[in-house]
C-alpha beads as a LAMMPS data file, in Angstrom:
LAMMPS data file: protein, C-alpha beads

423 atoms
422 bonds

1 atom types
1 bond types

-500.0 500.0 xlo xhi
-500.0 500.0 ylo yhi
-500.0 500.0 zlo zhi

Masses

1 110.0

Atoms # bond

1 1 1 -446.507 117.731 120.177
2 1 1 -445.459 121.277 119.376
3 1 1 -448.837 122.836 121.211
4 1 1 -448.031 121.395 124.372
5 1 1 -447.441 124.100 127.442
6 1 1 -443.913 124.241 127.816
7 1 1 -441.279 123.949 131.278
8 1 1 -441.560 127.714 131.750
9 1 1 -445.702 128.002 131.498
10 1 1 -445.382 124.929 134.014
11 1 1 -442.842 126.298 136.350
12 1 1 -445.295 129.657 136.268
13 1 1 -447.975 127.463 136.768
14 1 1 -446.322 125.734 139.877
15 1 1 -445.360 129.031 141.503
16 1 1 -448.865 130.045 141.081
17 1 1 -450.076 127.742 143.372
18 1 1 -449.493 129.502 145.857
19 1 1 -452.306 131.152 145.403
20 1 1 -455.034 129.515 143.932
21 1 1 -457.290 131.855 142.752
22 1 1 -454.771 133.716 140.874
23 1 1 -453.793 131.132 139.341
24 1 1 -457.308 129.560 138.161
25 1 1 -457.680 133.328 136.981
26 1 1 -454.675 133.476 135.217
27 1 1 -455.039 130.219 133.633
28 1 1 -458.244 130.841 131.982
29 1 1 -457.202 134.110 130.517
30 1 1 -454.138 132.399 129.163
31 1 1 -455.626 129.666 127.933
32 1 1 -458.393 131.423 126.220
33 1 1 -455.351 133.453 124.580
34 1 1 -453.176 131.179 123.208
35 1 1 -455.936 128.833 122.179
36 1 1 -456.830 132.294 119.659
37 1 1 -453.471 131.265 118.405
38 1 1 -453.248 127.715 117.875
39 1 1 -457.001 126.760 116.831
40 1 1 -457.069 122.650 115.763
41 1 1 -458.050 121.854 112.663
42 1 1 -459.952 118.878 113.280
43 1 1 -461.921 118.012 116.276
44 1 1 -460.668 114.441 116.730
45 1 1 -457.411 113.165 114.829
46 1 1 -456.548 108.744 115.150
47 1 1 -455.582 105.941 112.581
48 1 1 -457.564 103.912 115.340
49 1 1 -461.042 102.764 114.533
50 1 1 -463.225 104.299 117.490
51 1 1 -466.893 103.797 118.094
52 1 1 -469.254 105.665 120.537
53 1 1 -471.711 103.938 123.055
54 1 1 -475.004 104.431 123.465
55 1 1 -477.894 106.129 121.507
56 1 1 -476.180 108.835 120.039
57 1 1 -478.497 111.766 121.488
58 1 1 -477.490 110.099 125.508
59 1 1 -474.570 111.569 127.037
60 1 1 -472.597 108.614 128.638
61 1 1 -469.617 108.004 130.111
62 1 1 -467.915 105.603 132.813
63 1 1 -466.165 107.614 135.018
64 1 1 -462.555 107.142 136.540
65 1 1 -459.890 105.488 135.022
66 1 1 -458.671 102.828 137.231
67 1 1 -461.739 100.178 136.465
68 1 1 -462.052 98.845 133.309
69 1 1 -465.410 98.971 131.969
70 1 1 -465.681 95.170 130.632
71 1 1 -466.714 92.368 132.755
72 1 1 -464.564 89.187 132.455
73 1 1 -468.135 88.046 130.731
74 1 1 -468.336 90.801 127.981
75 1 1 -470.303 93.224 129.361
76 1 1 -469.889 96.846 129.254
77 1 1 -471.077 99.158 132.629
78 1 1 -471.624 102.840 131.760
79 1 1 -473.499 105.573 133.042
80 1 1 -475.994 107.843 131.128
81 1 1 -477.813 110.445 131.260
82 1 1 -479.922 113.049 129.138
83 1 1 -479.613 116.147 131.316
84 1 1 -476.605 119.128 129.990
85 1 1 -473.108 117.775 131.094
86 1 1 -471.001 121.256 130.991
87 1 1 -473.646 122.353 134.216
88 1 1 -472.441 121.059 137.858
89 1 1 -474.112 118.136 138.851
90 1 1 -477.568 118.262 140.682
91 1 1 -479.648 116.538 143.275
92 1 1 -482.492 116.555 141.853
93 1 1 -481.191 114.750 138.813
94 1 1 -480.175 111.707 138.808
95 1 1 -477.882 109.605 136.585
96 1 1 -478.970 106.024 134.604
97 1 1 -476.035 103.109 135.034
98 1 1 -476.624 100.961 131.854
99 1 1 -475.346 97.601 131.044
100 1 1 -474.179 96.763 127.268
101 1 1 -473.839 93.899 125.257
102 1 1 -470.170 94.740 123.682
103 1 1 -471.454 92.919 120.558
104 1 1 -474.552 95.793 120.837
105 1 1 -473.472 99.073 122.047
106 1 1 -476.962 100.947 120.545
107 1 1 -479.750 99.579 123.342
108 1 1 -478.556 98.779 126.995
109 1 1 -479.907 95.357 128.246
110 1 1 -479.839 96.536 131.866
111 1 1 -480.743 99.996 133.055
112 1 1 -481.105 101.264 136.669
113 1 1 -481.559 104.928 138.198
114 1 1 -478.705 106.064 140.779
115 1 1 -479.714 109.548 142.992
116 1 1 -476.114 110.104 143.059
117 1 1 -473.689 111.213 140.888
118 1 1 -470.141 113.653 139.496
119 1 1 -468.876 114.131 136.134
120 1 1 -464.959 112.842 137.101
121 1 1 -466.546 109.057 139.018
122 1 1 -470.365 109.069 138.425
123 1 1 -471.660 106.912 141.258
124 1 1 -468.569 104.731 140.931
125 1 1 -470.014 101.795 138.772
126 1 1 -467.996 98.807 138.712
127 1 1 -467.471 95.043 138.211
128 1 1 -467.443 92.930 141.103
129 1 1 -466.621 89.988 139.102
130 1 1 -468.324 88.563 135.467
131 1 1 -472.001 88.590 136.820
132 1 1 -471.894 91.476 139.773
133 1 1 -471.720 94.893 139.728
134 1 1 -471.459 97.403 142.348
135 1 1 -472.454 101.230 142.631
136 1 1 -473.173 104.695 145.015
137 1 1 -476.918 105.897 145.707
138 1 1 -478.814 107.779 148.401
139 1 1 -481.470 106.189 150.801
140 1 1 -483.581 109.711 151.483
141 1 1 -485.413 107.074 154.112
142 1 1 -482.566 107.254 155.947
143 1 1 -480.540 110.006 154.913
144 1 1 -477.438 108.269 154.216
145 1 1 -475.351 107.083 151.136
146 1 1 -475.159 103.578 150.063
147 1 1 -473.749 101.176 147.716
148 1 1 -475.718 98.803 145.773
149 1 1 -475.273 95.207 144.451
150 1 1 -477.113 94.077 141.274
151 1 1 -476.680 90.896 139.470
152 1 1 -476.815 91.274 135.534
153 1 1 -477.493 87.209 135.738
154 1 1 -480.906 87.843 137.689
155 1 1 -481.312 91.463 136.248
156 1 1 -481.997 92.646 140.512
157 1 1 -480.139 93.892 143.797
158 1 1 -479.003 91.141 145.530
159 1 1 -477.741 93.034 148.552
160 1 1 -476.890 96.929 149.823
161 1 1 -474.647 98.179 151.859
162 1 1 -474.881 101.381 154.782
163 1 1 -471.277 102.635 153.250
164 1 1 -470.771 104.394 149.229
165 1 1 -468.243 102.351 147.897
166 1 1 -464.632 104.050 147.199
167 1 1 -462.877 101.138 146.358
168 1 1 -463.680 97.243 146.185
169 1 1 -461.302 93.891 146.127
170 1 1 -463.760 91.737 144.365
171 1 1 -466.488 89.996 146.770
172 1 1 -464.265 90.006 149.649
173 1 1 -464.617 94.110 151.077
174 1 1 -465.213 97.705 150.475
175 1 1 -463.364 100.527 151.185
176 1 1 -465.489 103.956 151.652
177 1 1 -464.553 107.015 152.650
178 1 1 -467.043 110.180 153.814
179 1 1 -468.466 111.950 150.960
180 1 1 -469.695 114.522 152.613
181 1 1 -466.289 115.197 153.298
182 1 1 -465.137 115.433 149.860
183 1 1 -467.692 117.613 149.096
184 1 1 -466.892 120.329 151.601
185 1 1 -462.968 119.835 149.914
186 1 1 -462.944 118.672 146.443
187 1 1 -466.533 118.705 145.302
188 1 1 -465.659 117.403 141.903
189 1 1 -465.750 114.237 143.393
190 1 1 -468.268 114.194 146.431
191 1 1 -472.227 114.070 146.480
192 1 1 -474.517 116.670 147.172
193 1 1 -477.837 114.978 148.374
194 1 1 -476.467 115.718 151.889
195 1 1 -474.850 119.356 152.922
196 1 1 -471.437 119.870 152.487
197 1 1 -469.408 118.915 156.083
198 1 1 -469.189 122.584 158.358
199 1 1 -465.800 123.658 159.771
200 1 1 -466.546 121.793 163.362
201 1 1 -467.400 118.328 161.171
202 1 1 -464.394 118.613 159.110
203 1 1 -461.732 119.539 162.200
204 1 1 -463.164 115.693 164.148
205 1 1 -460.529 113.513 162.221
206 1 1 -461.245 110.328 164.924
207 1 1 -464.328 109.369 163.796
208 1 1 -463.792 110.003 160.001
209 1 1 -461.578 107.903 158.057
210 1 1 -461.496 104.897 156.011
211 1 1 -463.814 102.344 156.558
212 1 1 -463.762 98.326 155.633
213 1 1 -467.186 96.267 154.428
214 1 1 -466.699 92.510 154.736
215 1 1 -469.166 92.066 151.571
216 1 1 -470.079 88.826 153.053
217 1 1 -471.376 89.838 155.972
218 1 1 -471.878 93.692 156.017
219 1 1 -469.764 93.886 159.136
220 1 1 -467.741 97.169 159.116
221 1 1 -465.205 98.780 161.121
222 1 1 -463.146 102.291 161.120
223 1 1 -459.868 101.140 159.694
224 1 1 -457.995 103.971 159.391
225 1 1 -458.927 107.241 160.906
226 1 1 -457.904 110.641 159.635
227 1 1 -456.631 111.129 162.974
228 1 1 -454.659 108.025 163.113
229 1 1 -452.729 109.047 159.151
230 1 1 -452.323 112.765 161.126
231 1 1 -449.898 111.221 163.000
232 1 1 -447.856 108.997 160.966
233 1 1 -444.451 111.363 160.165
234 1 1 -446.826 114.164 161.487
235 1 1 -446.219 117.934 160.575
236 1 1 -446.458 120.955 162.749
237 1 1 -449.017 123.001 160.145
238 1 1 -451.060 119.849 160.146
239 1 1 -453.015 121.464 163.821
240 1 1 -453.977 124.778 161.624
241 1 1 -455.165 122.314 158.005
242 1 1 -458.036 120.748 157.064
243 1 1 -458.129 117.062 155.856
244 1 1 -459.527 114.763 153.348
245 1 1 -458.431 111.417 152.668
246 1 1 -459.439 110.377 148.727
247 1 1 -458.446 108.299 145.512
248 1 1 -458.104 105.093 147.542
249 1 1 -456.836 101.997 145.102
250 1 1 -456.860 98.577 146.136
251 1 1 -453.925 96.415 145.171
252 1 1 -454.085 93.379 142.483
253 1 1 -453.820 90.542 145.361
254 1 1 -456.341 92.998 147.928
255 1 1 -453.464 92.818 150.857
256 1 1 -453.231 96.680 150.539
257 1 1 -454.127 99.747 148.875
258 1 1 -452.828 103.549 148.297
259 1 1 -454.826 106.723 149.839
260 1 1 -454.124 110.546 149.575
261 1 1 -454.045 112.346 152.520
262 1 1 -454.918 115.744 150.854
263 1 1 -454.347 118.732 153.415
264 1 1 -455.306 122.002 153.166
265 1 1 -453.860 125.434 154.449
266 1 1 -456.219 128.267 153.431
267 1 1 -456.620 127.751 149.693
268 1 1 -453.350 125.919 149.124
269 1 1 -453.269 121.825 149.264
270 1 1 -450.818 119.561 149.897
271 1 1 -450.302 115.827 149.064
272 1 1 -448.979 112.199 151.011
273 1 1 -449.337 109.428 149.420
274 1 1 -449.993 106.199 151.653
275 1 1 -449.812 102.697 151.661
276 1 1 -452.027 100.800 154.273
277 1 1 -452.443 97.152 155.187
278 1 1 -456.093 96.107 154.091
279 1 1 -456.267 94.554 158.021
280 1 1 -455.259 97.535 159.718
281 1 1 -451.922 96.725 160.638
282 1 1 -449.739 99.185 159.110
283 1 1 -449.376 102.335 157.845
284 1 1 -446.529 103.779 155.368
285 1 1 -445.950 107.680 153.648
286 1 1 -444.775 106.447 149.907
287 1 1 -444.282 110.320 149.123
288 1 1 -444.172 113.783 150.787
289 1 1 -443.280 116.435 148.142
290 1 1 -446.334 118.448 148.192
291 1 1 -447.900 116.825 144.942
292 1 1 -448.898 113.669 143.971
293 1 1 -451.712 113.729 141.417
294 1 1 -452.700 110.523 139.844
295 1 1 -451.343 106.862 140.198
296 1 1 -452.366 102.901 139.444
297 1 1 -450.902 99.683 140.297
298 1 1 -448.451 98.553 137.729
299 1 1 -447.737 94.895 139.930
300 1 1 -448.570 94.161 143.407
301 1 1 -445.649 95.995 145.033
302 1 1 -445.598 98.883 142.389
303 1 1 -446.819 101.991 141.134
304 1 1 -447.288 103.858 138.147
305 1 1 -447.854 107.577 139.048
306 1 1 -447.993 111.502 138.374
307 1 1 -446.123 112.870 141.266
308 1 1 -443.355 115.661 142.336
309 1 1 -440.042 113.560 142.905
310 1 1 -437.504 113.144 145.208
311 1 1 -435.454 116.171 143.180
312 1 1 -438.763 118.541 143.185
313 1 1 -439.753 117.744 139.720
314 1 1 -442.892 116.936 138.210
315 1 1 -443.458 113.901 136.278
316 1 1 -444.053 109.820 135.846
317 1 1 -442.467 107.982 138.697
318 1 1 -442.557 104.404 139.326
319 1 1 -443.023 103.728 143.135
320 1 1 -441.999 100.692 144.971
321 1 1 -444.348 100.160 147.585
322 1 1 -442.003 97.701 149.453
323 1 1 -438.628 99.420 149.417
324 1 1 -440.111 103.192 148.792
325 1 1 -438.035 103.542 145.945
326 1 1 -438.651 106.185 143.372
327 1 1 -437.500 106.174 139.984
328 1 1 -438.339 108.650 137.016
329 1 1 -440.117 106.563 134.107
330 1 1 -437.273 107.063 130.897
331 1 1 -435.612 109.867 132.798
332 1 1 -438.432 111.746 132.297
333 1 1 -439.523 110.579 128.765
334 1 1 -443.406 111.300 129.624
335 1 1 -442.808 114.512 131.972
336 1 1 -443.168 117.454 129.471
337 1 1 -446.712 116.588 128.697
338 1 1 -448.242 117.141 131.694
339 1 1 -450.306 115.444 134.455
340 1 1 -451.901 112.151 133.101
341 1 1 -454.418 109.569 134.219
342 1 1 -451.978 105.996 133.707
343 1 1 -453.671 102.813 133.130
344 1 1 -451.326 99.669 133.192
345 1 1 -451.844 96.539 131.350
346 1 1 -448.942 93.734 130.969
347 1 1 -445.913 95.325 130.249
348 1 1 -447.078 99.157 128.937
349 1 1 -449.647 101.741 130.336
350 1 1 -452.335 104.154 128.588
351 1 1 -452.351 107.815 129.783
352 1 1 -453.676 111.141 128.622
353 1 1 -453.368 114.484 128.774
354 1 1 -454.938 117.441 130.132
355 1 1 -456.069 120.037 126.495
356 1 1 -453.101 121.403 125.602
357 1 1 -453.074 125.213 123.628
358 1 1 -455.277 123.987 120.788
359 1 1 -457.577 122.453 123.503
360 1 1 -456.455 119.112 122.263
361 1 1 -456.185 116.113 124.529
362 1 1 -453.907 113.279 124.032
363 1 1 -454.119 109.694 124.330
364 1 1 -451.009 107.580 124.712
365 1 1 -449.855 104.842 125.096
366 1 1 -446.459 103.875 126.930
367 1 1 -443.953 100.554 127.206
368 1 1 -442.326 100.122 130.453
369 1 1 -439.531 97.754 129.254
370 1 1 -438.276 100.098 126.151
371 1 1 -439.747 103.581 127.058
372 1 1 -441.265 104.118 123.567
373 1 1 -444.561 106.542 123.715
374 1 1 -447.004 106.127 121.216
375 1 1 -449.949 108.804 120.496
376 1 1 -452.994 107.009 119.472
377 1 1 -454.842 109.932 119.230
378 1 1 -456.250 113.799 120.160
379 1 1 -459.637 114.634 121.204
380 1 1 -460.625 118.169 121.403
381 1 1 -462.170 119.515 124.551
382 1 1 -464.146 123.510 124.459
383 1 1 -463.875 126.048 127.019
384 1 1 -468.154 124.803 127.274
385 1 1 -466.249 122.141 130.025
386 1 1 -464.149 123.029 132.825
387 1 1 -463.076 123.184 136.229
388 1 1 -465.941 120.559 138.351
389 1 1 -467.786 119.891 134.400
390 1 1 -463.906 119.013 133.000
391 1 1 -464.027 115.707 130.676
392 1 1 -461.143 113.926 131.223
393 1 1 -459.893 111.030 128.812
394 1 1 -459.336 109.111 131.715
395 1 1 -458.412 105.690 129.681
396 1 1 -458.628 102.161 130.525
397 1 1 -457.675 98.925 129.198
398 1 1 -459.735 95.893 127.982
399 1 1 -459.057 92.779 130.118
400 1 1 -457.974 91.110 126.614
401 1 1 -455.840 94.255 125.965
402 1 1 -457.547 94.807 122.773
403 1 1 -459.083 98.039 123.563
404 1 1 -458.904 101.563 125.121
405 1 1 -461.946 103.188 126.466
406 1 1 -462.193 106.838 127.282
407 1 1 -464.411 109.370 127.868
408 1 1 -465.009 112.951 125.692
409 1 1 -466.866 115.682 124.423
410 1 1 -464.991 116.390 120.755
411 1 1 -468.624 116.165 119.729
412 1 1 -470.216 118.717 122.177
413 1 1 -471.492 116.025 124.567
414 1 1 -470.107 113.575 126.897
415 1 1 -469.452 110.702 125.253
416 1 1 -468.478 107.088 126.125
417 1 1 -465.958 106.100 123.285
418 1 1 -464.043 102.545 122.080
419 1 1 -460.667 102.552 120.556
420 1 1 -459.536 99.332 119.388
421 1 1 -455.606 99.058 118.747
422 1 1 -455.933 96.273 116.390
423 1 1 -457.964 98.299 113.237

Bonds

1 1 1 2
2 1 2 3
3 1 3 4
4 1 4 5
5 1 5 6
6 1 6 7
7 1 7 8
8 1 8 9
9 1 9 10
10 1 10 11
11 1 11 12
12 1 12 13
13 1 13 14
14 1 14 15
15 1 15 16
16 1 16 17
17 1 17 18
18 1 18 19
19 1 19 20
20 1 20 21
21 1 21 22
22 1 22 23
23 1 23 24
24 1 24 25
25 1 25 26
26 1 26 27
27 1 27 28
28 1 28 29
29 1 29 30
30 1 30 31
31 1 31 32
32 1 32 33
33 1 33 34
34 1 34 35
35 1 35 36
36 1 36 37
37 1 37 38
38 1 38 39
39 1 39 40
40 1 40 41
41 1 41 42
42 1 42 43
43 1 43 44
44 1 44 45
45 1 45 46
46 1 46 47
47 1 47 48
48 1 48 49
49 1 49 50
50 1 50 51
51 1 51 52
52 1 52 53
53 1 53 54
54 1 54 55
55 1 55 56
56 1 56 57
57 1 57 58
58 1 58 59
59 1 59 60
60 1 60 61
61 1 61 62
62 1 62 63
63 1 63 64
64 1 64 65
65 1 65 66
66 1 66 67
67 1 67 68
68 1 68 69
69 1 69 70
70 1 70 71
71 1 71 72
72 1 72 73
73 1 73 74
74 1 74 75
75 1 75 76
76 1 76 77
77 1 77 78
78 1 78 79
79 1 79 80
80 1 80 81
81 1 81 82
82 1 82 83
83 1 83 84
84 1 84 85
85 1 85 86
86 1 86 87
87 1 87 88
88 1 88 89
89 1 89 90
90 1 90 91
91 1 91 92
92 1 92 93
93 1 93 94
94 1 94 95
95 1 95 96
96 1 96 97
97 1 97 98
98 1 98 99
99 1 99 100
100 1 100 101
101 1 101 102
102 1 102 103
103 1 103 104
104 1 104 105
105 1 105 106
106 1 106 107
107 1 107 108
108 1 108 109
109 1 109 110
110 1 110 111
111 1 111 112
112 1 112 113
113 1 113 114
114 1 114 115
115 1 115 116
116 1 116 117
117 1 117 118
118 1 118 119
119 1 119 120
120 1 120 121
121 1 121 122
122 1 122 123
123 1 123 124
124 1 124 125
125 1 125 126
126 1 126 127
127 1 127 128
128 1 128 129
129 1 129 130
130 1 130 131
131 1 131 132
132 1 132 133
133 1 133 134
134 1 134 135
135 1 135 136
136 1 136 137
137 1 137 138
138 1 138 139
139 1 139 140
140 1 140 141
141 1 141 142
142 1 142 143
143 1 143 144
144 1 144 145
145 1 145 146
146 1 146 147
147 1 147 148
148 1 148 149
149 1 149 150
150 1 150 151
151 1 151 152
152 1 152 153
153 1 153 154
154 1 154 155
155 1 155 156
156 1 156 157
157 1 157 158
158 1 158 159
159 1 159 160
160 1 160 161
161 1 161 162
162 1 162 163
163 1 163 164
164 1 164 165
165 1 165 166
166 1 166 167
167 1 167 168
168 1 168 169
169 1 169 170
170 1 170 171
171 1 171 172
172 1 172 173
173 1 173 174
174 1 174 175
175 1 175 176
176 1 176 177
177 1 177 178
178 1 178 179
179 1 179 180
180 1 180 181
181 1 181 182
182 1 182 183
183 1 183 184
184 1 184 185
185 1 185 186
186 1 186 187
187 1 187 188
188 1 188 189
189 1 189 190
190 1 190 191
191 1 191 192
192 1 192 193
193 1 193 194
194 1 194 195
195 1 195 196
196 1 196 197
197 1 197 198
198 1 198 199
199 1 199 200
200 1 200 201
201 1 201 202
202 1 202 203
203 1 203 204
204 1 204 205
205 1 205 206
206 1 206 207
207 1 207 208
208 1 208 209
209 1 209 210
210 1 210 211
211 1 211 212
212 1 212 213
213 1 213 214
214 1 214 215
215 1 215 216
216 1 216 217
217 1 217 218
218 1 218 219
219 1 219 220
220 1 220 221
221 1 221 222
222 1 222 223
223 1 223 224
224 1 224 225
225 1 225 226
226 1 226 227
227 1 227 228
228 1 228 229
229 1 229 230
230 1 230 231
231 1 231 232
232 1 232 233
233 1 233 234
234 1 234 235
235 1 235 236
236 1 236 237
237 1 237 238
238 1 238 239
239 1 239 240
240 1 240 241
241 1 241 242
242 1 242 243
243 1 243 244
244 1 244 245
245 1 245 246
246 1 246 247
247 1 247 248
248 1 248 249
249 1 249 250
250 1 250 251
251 1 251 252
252 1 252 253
253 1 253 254
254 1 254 255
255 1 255 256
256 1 256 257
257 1 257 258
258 1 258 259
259 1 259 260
260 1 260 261
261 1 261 262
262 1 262 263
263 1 263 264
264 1 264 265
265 1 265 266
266 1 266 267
267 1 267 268
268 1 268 269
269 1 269 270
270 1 270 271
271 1 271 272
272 1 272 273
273 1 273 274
274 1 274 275
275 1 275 276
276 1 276 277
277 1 277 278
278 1 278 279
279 1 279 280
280 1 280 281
281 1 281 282
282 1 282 283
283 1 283 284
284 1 284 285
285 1 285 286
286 1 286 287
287 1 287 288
288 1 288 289
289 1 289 290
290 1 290 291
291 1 291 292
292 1 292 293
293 1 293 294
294 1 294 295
295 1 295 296
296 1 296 297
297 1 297 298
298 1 298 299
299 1 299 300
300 1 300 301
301 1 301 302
302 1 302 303
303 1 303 304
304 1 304 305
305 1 305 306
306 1 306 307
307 1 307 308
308 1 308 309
309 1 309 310
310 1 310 311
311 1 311 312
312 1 312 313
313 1 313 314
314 1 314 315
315 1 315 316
316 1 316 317
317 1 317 318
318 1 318 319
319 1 319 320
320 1 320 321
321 1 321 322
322 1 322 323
323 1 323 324
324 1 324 325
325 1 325 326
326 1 326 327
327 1 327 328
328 1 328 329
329 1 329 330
330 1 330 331
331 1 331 332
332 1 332 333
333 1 333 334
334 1 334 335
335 1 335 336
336 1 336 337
337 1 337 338
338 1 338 339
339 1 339 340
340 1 340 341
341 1 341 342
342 1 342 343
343 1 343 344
344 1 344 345
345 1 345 346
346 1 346 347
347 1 347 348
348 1 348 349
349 1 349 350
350 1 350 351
351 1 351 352
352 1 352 353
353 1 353 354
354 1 354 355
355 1 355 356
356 1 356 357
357 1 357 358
358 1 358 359
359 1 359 360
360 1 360 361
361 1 361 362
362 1 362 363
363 1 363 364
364 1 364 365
365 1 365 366
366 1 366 367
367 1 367 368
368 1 368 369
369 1 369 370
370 1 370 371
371 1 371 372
372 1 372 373
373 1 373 374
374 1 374 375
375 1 375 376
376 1 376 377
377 1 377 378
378 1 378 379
379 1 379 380
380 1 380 381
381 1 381 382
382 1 382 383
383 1 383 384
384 1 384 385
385 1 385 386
386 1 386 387
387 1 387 388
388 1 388 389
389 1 389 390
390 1 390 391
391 1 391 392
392 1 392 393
393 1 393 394
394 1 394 395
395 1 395 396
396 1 396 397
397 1 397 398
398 1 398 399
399 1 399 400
400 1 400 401
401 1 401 402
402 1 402 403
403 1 403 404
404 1 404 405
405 1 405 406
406 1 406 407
407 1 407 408
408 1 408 409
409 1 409 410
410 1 410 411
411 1 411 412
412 1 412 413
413 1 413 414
414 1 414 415
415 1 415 416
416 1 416 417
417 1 417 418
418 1 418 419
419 1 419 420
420 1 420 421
421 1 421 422
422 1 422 423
């Protein structure tokens, strides 16, 4: 993958985050540069067969890549919409979440409107189990964000709740988190039917947090204030930050989940990654390095993630939630690509790649047990999307393993797409 940035473009990168808006300058100019240089000559290269979904004039897409977008039935959860993708998201458009047949990926058999929406999660549509589904909307009665049940059996909402989900452990509970919050922080993945949170609501950490739904009952509860992970292997600077907690992941079995605690000091952010007991009890930093970008659960006691390692470098680490043990995937095998969104299924993992100098993104797919890496293909992404409008790949697995689905815009729009590893 000769057009790949190389270790010195990343270790410039890395000391330009100290300051952030150099850096996002820099970047663009460079990019824009060597891209002059190393223009692809095909928009989309695979030996994979790969269909779109949807009518072909809809932009769609699913959203983040740790849900799959297949029920256990055969049904395929997207969202859609026919408004310009590469232009930040807006209030006063909303965004469609379709059901498919995956037998018929042309007309959805289920449509419903959502009020709230980004480009990296969309209103976080996804499977309760074969019949349910769960996503985010807005209730301008009351001001507030919500989650929504429907039933693709009885084509209706069967029940609501007062929290936008973040996470979900089947029909057992939610996890939210304030989205208001993440708007003020990391709008890329908050809401903006609601104003951002001021300086005075961002600085209360005790009554912000995560919070628990018992989907049964609607009963919720606080579980973790922002407060509360403050002061687990607390830092002096953390008095002078501001906070966000973010990208929380339930584990296979539901006892726990992972959280960042993202903190910020001016323009520069720092990373902890947590595990928590889903009942409150206990509270654990997996990693304090400074950066810890994307992980998923490879097992129930361990992680697959993009993270700075015990040595300072950058790269796949597999994280043993139990012991806290860290170990570099291959030595490192995966590391001079870049920052990746991993997906694990059985024994291997799909990941991806952020456009490299011929603003082509990569698809991969890795084995735990040997270490072998295998590009399935490259997608290629214009300068027309970037920064909150980015399209990442952001792969994920069939339940039967059969079949990758990821998100692009080699075409010009955003595009829901199937890869199947068997043709």
């Amino acid at each position: 993958m000769a057009n790949e940035y190389g270790s010195i473009e990343r270790k410039i990168a890395r000391l330009l985050s100290r300051f952030p808006l150099l850096k996002l300058g820099a970047k663009s100019a460079y990019g824009r540069l060597v891209f002059m240089l190393n223009q692809p000559t095909s928009i989309i290269l695979s030996h994979h067969r790969i269909v779109s979904v949807g009518d072909p004039a809809l932009n769609t897409f699913f959203g983040y890549y740790d849900k799959t977008p297949v029920s256990e039935a055969g049904f395929l959860l997207c969202h859609a919409c026919s408004n310009p993708t590469n232009l930040k998201p807006d209030s006063k458009h909303g965004i469609d979440v379709l059901v498919f047949s995956i037998a018929d990926l042309s007309l959805p058999i289920l449509k419903i409107s959502s009020k709230v929406y980004n480009w990296q999660q969309g209103a976080r549509a996804h499977w309760l189990d074969a019949d349910l589904f769960i996503f985010n909307d807005f209730d301008a009665d009351k001001q507030h964000y919500i989650s929504r049940v429907f039933s693709l059996k009885e084509k209706k909402e069967v029940t609501r709740f007062d929290f936008p989900v973040q996470d979900s452990y089947k029909r057992d509970y939610l996890l939210a988190i304030n989205y208001r919050r993440i708007l003020a922080l990391r709008p890329d993945y908050g809401y903006r039917n609601l104003p951002a949170l001021n300086n005075t609501e961002i600085a209360n950490l005790k009554q912000d947090g995560i919070w628990k739904i018992d989907q049964n009952t609607g009963a919720s509860s606080l579980l973790y204030s922002i407060d509360a992970v403050c002061k687990v292997e607390a830092e002096a600077v953390f008095s002078a930050a501001q906070h966000k907690i973010n990208h929380v992941m339930i584990s296979p079995d539901g006892k726990r989940f992972i959280f960042l605690h993202r903190y910020f000091l001016g323009k520069r952010k720092f990373d902890r990654l947590f595990i928590a007991d889903a009942n409150g009890h206990a509270l654990k930093v997996l990693s304090n390095k400074g950066m810890v970008s994307h992980c998923f659960w490879s097992s129930p006691n361990t992680l697959i993630c993009f993270m700075r390692g015990p040595a300072g470098k950058d790269g796949y680490y597999l994280v043993n939630v139990d012991s806290g043990a860290i170990d570099s995937f291959f030595n490192g095998r995966l590391d001079g690509l870049g920052d990746g969104h991993p997906h694990a299924h059985d024994g291997w993992f799909i990941t991806d790649t952020y456009p490299d100098k011929s603003r082509m993104q990569h698809l991969l797919k890795a084995d735990f047990a040997t270490g072998q890496v295998e590009e399935l293909g490259q997608f290629f992404q214009s300068f027309k999307f970037g920064g909150e409008t980015r399209c990442d790949l952001h792969p994920r697995v069939s339940p039967d393993g059969s079949k990758v689905f990821f998100d692009s815009v080699f075409n010009g729009t955003r595009k829901l797409y199937i890869l199947d590893l068997e043709t």
